[in-house]
N, CA, C and O atoms as a GROMACS GRO file, in nm:
protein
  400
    1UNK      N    1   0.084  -0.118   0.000
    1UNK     CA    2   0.000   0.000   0.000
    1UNK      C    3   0.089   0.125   0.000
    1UNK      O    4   0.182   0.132   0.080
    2UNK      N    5   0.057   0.250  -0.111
    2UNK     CA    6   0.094   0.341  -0.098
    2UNK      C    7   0.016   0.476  -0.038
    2UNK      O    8  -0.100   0.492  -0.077
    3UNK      N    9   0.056   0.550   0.031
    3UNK     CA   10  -0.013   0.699   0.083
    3UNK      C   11   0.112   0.803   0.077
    3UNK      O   12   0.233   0.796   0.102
    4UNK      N   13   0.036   0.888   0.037
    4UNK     CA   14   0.116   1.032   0.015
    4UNK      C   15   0.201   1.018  -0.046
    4UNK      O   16   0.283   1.109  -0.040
    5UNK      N   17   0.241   0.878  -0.158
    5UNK     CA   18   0.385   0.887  -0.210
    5UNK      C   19   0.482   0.778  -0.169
    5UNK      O   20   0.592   0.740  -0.211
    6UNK      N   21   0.402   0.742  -0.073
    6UNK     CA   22   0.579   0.645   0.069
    6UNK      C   23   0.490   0.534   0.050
    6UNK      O   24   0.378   0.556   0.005
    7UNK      N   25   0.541   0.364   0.092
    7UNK     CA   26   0.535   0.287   0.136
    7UNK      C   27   0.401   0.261   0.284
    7UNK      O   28   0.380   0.318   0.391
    8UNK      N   29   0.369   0.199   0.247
    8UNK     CA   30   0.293   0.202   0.416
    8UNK      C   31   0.351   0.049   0.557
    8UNK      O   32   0.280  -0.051   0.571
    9UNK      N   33   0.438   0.061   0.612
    9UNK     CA   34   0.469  -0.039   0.651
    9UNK      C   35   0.380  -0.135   0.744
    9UNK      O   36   0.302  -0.091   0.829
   10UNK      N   37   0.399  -0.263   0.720
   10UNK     CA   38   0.274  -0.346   0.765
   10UNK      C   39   0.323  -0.451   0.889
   10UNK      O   40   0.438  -0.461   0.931
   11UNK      N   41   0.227  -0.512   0.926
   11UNK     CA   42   0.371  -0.608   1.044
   11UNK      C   43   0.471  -0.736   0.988
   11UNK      O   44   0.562  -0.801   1.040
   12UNK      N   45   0.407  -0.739   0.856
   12UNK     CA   46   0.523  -0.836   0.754
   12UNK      C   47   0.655  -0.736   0.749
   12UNK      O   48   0.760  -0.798   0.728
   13UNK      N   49   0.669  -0.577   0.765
   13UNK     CA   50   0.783  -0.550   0.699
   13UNK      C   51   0.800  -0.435   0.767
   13UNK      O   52   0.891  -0.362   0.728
   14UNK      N   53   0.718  -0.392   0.885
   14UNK     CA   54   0.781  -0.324   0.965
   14UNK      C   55   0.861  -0.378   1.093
   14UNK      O   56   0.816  -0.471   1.160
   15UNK      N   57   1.011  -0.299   1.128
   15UNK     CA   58   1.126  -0.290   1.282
   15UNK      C   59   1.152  -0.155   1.230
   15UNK      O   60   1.151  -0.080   1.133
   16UNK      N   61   1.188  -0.182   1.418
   16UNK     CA   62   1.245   0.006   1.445
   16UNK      C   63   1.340  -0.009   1.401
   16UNK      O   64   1.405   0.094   1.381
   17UNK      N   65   1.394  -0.120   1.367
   17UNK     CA   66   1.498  -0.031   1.256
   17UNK      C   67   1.540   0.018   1.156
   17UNK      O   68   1.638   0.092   1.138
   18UNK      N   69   1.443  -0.035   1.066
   18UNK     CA   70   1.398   0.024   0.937
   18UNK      C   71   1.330   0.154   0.973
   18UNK      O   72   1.401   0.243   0.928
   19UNK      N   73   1.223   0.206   1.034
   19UNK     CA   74   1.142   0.278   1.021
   19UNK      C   75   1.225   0.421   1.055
   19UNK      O   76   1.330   0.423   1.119
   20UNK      N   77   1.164   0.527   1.004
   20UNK     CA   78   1.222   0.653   1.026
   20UNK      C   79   1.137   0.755   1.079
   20UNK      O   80   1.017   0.725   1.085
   21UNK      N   81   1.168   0.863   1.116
   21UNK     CA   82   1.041   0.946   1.169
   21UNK      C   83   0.963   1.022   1.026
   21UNK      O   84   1.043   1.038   0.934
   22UNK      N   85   0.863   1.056   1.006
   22UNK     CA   86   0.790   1.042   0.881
   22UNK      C   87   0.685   0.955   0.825
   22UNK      O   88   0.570   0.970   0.784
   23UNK      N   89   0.807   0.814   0.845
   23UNK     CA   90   0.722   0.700   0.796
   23UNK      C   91   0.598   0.660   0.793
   23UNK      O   92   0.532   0.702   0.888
   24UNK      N   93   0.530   0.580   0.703
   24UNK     CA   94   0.377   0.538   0.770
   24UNK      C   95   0.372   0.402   0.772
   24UNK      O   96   0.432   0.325   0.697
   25UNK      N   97   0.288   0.374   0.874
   25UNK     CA   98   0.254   0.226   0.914
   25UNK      C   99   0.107   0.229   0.898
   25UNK      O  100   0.049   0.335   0.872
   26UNK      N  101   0.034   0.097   0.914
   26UNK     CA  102  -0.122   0.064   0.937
   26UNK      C  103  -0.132   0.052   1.049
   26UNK      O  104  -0.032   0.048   1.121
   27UNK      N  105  -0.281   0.040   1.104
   27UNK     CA  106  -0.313   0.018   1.195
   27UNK      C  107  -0.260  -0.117   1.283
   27UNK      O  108  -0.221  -0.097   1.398
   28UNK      N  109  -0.258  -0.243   1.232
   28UNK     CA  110  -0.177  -0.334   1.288
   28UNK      C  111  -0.054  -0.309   1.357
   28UNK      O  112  -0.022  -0.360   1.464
   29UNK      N  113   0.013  -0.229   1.291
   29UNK     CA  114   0.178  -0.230   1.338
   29UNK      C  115   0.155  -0.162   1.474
   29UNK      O  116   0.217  -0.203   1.572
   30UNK      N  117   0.067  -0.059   1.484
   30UNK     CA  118   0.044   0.066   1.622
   30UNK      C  119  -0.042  -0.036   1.694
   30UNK      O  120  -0.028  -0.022   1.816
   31UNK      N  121  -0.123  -0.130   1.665
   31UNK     CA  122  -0.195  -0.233   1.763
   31UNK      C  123  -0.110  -0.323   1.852
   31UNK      O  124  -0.109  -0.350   1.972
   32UNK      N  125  -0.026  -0.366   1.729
   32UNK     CA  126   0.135  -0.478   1.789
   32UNK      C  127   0.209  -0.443   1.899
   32UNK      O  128   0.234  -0.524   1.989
   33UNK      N  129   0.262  -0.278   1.900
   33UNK     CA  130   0.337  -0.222   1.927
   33UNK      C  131   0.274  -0.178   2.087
   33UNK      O  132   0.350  -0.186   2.183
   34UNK      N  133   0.165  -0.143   2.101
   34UNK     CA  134   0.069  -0.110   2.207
   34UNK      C  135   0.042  -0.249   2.284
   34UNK      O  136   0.016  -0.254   2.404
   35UNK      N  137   0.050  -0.337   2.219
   35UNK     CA  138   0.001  -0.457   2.306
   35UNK      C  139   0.173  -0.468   2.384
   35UNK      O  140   0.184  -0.502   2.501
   36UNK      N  141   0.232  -0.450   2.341
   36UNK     CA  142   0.372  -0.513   2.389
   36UNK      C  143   0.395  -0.478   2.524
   36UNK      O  144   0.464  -0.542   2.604
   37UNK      N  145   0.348  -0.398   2.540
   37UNK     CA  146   0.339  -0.334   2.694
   37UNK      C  147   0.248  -0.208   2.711
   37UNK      O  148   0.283  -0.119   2.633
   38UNK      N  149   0.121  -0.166   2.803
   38UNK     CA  150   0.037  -0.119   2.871
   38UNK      C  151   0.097   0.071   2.781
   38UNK      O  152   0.184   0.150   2.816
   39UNK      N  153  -0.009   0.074   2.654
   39UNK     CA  154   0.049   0.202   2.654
   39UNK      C  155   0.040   0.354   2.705
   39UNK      O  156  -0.064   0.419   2.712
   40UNK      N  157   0.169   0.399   2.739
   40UNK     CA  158   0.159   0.546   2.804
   40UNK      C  159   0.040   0.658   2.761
   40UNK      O  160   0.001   0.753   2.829
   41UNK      N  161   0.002   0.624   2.645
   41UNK     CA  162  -0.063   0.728   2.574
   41UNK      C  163  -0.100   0.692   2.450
   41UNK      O  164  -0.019   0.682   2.357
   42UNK      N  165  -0.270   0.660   2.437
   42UNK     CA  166  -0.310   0.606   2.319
   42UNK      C  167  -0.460   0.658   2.351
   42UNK      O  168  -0.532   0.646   2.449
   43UNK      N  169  -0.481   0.742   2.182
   43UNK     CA  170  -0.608   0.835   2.165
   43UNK      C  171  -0.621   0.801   2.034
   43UNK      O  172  -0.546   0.720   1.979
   44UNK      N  173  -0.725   0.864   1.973
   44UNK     CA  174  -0.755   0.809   1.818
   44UNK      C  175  -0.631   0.957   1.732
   44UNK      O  176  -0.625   0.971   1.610
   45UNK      N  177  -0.576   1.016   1.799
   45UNK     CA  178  -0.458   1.128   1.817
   45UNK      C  179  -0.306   1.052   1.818
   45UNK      O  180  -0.217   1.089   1.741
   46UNK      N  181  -0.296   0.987   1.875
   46UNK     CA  182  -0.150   0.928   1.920
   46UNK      C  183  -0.161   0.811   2.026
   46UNK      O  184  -0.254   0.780   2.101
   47UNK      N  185  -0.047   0.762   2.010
   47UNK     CA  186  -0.044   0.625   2.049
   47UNK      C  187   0.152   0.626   2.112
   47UNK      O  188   0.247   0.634   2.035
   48UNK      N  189   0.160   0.617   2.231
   48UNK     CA  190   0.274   0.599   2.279
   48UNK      C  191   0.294   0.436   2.354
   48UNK      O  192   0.213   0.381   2.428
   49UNK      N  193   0.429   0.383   2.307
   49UNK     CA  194   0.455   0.300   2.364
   49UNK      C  195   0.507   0.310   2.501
   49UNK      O  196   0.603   0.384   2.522
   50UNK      N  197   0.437   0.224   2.621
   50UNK     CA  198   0.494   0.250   2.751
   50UNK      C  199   0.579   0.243   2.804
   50UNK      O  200   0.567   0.294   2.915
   51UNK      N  201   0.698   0.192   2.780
   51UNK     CA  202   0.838   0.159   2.838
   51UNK      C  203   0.897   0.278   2.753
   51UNK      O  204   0.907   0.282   2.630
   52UNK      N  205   0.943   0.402   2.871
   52UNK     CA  206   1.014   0.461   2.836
   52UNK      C  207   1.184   0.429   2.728
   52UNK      O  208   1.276   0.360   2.772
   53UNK      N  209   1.189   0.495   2.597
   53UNK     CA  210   1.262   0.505   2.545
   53UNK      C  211   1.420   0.535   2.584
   53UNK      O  212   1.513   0.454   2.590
   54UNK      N  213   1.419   0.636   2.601
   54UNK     CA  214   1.517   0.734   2.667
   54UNK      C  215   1.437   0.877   2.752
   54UNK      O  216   1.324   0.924   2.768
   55UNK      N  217   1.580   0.904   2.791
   55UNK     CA  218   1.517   1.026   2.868
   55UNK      C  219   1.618   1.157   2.797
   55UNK      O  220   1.721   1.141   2.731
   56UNK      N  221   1.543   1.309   2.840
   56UNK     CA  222   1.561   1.416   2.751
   56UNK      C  223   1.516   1.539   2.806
   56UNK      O  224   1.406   1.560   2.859
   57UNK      N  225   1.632   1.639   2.786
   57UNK     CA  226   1.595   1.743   2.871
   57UNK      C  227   1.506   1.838   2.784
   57UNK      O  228   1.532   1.890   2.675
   58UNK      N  229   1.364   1.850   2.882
   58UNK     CA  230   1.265   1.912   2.836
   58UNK      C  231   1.289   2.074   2.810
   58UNK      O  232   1.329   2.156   2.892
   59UNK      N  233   1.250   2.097   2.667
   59UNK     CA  234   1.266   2.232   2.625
   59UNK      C  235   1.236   2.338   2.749
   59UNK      O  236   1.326   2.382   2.819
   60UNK      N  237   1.100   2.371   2.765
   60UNK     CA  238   0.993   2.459   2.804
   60UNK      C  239   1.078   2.477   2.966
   60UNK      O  240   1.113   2.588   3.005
   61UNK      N  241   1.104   2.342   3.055
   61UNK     CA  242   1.155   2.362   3.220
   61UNK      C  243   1.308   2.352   3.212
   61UNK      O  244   1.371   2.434   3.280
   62UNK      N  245   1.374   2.264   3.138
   62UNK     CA  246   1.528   2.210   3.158
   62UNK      C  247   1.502   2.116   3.248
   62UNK      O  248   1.598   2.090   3.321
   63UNK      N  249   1.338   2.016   3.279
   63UNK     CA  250   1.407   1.890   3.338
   63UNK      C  251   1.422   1.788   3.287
   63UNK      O  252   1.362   1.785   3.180
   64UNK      N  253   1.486   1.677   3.313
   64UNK     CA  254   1.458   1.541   3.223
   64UNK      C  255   1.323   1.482   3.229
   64UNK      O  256   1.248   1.473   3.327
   65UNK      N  257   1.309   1.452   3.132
   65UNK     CA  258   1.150   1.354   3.082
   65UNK      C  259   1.170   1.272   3.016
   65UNK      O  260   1.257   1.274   2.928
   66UNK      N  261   1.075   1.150   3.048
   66UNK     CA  262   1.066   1.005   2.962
   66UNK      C  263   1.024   1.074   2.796
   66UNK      O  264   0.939   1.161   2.777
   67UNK      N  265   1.100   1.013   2.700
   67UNK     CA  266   1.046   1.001   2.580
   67UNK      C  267   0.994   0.841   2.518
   67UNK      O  268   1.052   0.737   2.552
   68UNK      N  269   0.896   0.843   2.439
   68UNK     CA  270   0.840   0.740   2.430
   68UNK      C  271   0.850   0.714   2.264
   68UNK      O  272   0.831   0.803   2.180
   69UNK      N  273   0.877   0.597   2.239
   69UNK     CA  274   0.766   0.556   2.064
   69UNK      C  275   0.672   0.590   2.031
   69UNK      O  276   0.569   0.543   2.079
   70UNK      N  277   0.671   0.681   1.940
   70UNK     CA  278   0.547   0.767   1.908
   70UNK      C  279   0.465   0.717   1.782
   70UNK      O  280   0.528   0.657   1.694
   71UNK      N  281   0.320   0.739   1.765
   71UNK     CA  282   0.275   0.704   1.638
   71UNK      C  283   0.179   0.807   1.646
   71UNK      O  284   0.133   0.830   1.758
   72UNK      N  285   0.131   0.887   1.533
   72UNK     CA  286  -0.013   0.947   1.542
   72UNK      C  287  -0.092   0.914   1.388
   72UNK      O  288  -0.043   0.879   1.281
   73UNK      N  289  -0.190   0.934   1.416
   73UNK     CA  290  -0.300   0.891   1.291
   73UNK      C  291  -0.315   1.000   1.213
   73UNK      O  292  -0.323   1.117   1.249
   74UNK      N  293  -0.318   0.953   1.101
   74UNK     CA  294  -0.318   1.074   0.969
   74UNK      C  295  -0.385   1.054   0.861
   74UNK      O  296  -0.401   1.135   0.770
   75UNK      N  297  -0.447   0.894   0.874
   75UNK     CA  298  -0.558   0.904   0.777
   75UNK      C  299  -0.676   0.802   0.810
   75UNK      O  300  -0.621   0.701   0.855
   76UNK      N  301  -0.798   0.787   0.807
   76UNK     CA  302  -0.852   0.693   0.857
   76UNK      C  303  -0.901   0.662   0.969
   76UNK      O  304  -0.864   0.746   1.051
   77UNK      N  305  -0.993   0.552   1.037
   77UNK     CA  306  -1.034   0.536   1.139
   77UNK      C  307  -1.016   0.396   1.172
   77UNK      O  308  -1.045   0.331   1.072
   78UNK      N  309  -0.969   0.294   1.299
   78UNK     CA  310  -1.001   0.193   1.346
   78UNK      C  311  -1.066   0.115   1.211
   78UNK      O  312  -1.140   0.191   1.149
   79UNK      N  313  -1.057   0.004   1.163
   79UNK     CA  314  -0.902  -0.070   1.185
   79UNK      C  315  -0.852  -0.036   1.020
   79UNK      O  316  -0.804  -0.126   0.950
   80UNK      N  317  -0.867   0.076   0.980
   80UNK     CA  318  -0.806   0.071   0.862
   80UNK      C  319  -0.698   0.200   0.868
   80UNK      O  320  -0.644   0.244   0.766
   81UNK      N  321  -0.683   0.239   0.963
   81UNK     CA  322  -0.619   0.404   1.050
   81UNK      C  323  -0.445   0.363   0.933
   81UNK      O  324  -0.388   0.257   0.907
   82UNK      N  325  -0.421   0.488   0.900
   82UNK     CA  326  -0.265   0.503   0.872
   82UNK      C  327  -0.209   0.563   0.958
   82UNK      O  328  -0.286   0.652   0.994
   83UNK      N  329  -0.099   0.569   1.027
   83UNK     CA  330  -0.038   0.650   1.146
   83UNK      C  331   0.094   0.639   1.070
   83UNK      O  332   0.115   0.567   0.972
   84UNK      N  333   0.187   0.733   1.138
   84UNK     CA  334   0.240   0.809   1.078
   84UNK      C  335   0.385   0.801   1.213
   84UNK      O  336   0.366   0.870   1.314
   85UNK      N  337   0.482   0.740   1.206
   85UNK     CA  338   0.560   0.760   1.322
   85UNK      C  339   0.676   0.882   1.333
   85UNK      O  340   0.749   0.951   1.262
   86UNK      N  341   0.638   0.861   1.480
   86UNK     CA  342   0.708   1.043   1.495
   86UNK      C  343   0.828   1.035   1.556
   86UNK      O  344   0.895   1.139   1.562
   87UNK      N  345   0.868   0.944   1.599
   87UNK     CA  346   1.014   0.934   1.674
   87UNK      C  347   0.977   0.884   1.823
   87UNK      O  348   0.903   0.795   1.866
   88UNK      N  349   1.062   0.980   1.884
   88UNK     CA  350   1.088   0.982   2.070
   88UNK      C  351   1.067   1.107   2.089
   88UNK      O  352   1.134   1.206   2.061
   89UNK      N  353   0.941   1.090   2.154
   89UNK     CA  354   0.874   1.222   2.209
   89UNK      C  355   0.827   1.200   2.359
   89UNK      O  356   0.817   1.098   2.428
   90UNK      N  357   0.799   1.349   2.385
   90UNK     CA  358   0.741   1.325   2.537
   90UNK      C  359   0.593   1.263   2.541
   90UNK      O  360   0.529   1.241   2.439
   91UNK      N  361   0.550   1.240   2.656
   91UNK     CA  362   0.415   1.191   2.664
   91UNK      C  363   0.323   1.293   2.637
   91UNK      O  364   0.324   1.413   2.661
   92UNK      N  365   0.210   1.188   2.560
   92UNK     CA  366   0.143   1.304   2.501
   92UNK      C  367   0.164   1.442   2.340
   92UNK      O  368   0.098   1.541   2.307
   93UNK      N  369   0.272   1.382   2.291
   93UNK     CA  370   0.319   1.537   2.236
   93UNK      C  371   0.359   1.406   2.062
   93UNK      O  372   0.364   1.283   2.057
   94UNK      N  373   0.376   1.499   1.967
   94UNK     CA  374   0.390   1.398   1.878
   94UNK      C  375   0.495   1.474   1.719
   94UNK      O  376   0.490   1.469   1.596
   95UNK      N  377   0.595   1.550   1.845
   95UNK     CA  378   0.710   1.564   1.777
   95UNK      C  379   0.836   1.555   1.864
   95UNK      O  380   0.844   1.601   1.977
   96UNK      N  381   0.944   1.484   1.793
   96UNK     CA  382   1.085   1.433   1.823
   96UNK      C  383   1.172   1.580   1.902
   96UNK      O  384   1.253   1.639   1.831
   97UNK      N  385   1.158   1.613   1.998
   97UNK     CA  386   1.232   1.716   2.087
   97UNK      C  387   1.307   1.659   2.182
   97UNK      O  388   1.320   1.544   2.223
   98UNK      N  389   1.364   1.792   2.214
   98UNK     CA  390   1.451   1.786   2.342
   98UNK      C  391   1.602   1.748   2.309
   98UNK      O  392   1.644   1.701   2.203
   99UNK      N  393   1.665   1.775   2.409
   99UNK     CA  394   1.820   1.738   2.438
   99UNK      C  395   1.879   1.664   2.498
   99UNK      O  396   1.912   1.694   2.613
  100UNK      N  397   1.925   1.500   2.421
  100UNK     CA  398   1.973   1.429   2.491
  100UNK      C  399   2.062   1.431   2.626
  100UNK      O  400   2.099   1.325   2.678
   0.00000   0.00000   0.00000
């Protein structure tokens, strides 16, 4: 499947290590990824994986904060949703910030 141009990665051919921030996945891959552990943050908006990533000093205070695996939805609804991965972000938020 193609959207906007790109690839849509599926759970045949999506890892984090292929994937880049940009990328798009289906709904499966953000279902997979959420089951793996209890997620931090999941709305029909965004979807964070719960086991903190790394941690990162927050713009706005200068303290450290958990960043998480991010996904947000960009086209579609349950179970045919395209999401769109955003990197390591804070909770809640669904762009790649901060200072290692």
């Amino acid at each position: 499947m193609i959207y906007n141009g790109k690839p849509v990665y599926t759970s045949d051919t999506f890892s984090f290590e292929k994937v880049k921030i940009g990328d798009y996945v289906n709904q499966e891959v953000v279902d997979d990824c959420m089951g793996v552990v209890p997620p931090v943050c999941m709305s029909s908006r965004c979807s964070q994986i719960g086991e903190p990533y790394s941690y990162r000093q927050y713009p706005n205070t200068g303290k450290w904060r958990s960043t998480y695996s991010t996904f947000k939805c960009v086209a579609g609804t349950y179970p045919d949703g395209i999401w769109e991965y955003c990197g390591h972000c804070f909770r809640g938020e669904t762009e790649d910030r901060g200072k290692n």
